[in-house]
C-alpha positions in Angstrom: 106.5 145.7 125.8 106.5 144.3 122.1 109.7 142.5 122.7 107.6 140.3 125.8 104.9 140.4 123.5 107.2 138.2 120.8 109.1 136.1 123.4 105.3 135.2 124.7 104.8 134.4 120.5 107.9 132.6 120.3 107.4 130.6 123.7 103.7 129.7 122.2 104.6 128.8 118.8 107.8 126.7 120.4 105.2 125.0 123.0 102.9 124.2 120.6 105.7 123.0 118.2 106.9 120.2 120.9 103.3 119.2 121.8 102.4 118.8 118.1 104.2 115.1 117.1 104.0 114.5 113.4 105.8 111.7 111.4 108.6 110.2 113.0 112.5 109.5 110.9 112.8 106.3 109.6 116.3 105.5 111.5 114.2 106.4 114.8 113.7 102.8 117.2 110.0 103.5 116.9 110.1 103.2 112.8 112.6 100.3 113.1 110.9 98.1 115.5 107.6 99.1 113.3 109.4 98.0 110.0 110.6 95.0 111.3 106.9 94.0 112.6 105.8 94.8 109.2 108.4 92.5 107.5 107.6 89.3 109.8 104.0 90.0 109.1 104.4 90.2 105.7 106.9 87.0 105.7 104.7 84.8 107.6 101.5 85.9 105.2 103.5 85.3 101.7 106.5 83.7 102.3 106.4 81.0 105.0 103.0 80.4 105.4 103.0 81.3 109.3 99.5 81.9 110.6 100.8 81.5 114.4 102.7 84.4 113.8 100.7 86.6 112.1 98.3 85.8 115.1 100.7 86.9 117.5 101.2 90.4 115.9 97.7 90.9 115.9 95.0 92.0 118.6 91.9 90.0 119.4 89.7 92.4 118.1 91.6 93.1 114.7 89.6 94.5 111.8 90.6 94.4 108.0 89.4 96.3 106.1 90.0 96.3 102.4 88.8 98.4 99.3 87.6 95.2 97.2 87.1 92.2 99.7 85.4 94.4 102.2 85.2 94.0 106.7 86.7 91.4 108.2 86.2 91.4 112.0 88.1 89.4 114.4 91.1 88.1 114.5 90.2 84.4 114.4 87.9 84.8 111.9 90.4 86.9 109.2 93.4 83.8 109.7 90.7 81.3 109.8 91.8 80.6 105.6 95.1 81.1 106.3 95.7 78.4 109.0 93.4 75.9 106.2 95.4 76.8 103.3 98.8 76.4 105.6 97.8 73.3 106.4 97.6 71.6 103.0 101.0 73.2 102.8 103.5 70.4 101.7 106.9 69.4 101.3 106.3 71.0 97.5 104.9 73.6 98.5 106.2 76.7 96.4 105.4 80.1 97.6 101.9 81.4 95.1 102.9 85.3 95.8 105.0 88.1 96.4 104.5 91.0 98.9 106.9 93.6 97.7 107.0 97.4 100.1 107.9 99.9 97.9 110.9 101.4 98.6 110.9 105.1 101.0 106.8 104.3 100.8 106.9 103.5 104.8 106.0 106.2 107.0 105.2 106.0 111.0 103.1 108.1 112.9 103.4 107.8 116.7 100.2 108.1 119.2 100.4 109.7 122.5 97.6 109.6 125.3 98.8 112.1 128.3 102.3 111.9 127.0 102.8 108.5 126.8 103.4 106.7 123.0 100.3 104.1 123.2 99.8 103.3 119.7 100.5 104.3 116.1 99.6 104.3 112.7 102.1 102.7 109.7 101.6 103.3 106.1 102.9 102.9 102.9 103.0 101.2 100.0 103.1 97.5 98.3 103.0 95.7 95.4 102.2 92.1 94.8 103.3 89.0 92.2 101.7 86.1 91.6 103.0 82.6 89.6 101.1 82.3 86.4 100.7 78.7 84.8 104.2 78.6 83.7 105.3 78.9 87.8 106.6 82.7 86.8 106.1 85.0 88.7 104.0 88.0 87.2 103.2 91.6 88.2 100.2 91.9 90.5 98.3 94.6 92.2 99.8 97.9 93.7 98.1 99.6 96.7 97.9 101.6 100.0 98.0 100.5 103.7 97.3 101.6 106.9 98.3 99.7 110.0 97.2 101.2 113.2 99.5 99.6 115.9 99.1 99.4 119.9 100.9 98.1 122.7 99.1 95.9 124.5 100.8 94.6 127.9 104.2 96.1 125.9 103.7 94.4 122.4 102.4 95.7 119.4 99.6 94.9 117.8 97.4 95.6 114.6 94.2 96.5 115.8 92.7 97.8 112.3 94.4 97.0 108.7 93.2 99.0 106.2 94.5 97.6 102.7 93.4 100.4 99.8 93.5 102.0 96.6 94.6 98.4 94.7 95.7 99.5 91.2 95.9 96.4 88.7 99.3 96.0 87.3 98.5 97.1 83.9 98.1 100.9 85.3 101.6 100.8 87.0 105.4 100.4 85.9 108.5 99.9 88.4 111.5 101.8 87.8 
């Protein structure tokens, strides 16, 4: 009787182990496909000046929310500055900043609804460089950042952007 008793324990534990999802490997297609969203995000913001993509990796109702700026509802209205400075973006135009993920910092978490992956959340870590007056660039802020993805009609999106925990570049070296 104590041996069903542990296979019941075992068979309960092993359940419960398979229902529980926690952080998925970074060489899984989930964390790649998040990875690269993150890098084309991340490109069009700093390095190409690319509000019509960032638009399309984001849902209508996006949300930003950010430790020192504070809410920004909507998608239109958060790219609103973006697609005013892009615009004034000339044949000179040399790129003001950096977005830099730190390295290993990326992690993925996957959501499930009734088994089936319908979202997740993405965070890590990022630092940021900005030219000074002599067009060097300079070490900027470090922080935290939470993406929550969703497919919508099979894309991801960023519903909610939380951007956190900015450290000014005096409190921070990089190895």
């Amino acid at each position: 009787m104590k041996f069903l008793k542990y296979i019941f324990l075992i068979v309960l534990a092993g359940g419960n182990l398979v229902a529980t999802r926690g952080q998925v490997a970074n060489n899984t297609d989930l964390f790649d496909i998040l990875r690269q969203k993150d890098s084309v995000l991340f490109r069009a913001a700093f390095d190409t000046c690319d509000p019509e993509t960032m638009a399309s990796l984001f849902s209508k109702d996006f949300e930003f929310y950010h430790d020192r700026v504070g809410l920004t509802e909507g998608r239109e209205t958060f790219l609103r500055p973006m697609y005013e400075q892009c615009a004034d973006k000339g044949e000179s135009w040399v790129q003001p900043s950096k977005r830099i993920l730190l390295e290993d910092s990326l992690k993925v978490f996957p959501l499930f609804r009734d088994g089936k992956l319908y979202g997740a959340i993405q965070e890590g870590r990022h630092r940021f460089e900005f030219l000074n007056n002599n067009k060097q660039y300079q070490k900027g802020d470090i922080a935290r950042f939470i993406h929550l993805w969703v497919l919508e009609d099979g894309q991801w999106k960023i519903r909610r952007e939380l951007s956190y925990d900015h450290l000014p570049a005096e409190s921070y070296t990089l190895n």
